[in-house]
C-alpha positions, 0 to 999 in steps of 0.5 A, a space after each residue: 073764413 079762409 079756405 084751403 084748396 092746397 095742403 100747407 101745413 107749415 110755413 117758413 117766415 123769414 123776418 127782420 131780427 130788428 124791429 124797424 122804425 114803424 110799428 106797424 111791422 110789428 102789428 102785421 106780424 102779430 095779425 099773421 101769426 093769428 092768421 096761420 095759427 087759426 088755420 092750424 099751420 105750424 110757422 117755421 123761423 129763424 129760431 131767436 128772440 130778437 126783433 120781429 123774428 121773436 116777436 112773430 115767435 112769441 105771437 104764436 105761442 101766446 096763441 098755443 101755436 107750433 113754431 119751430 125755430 131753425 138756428 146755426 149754432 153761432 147764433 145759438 151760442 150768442 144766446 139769442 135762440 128762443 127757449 120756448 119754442 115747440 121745437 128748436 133746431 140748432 145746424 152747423 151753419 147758415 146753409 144748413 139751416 136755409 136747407 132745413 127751413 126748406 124742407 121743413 116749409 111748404 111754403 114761404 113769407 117774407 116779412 119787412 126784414 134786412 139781407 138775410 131776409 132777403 137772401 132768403 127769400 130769392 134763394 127758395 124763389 130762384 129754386 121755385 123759377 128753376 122747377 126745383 120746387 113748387 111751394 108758393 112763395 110771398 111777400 108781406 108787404 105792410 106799409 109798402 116796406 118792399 116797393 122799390 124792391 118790386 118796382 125792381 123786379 118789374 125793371 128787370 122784366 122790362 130790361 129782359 133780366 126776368 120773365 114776367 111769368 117768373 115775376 109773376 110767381 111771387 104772391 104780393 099783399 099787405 093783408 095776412 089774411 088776404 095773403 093767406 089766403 093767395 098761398 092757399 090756393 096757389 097753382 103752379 104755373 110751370 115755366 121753363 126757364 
């Protein structure tokens, strides 16, 4: 049983809108959404049906979880905003929407997903570098999706370009539940930047 020693009571994934070749992805998208539901923590995503994004939305609701879905009208209009959600946001654009997620989220996942993703996921990391926030931030890294990603930014604290206490912040597993449980009991570490 995963423990709780920070108060999380919702969590923004940020998740591919495809499914990728492997299906593993899909699987560690379904064990997630088991793991957070069972601790009764609501999931905050990108709001549509497609690719991992609506098969994580679907888990969660096929287990009478809360998922609350965050989509810019553009994509609302292209008629791929799931209509089963808990709750459904549309915004007026993708800026907006990141800003929803965020004040909605006390933390943050990424799964195996493309540039939005990870457009995503930097954007609420570089806030939590700059002190402008103190959610955890994680990435799920099932089947070793986001090895050269990581391989990257321990590069970058080689070449001086990041502090290794900033590289540091970034929760890296590929158990949900292992996962889980580093973002609960996340401390923040400030650093100045």
């Amino acid at each position: 049983m995963i423990q709780s020693t920070q108060k999380i009571t919702s969590i923004a994934l940020f998740c591919g809108s495809n499914f990728g070749h492997d299906p593993s992805y899909q699987l560690a998208a379904e064990e997630l959404a088991r793991v957070i539901t069972a601790l009764n923590i609501q999931s905050i995503y990108g709001g549509a049906t497609v690719g991992i994004m609506g098969h994580f939305a679907d888990t969660v609701l096929a287990l009478d979880g809360q998922i609350t879905g965050v989509i810019p009208q553009t994509l609302f209009d292209a008629e791929i905003a799931h209509s089963q959600l808990s709750k459904l946001i549309v915004t007026s654009s993708m800026t907006e929407r990141k800003a929803t997620m965020y004040q909605l989220a006390d933390a943050f996942i990424l799964m195996p997903g493309g540039l939005g993703s990870l457009e995503e996921f930097f954007e609420v990391l570089s806030w939590l570098q700059l002190g402008l926030h103190q959610k955890p931030c994680a990435i799920l890294n099932v089947n070793n999706y986001f090895r050269f990603l990581l391989d990257f930014l321990d590069h970058s604290v080689t070449q001086g370009f990041i502090k290794s206490g900033h590289r540091d912040m970034i929760i890296n597993e590929s158990d949900p539940a292992t996962l889980m449980q580093h973002l609960l009991s996340y401390k923040h570490k400030p650093l100045i930047k």
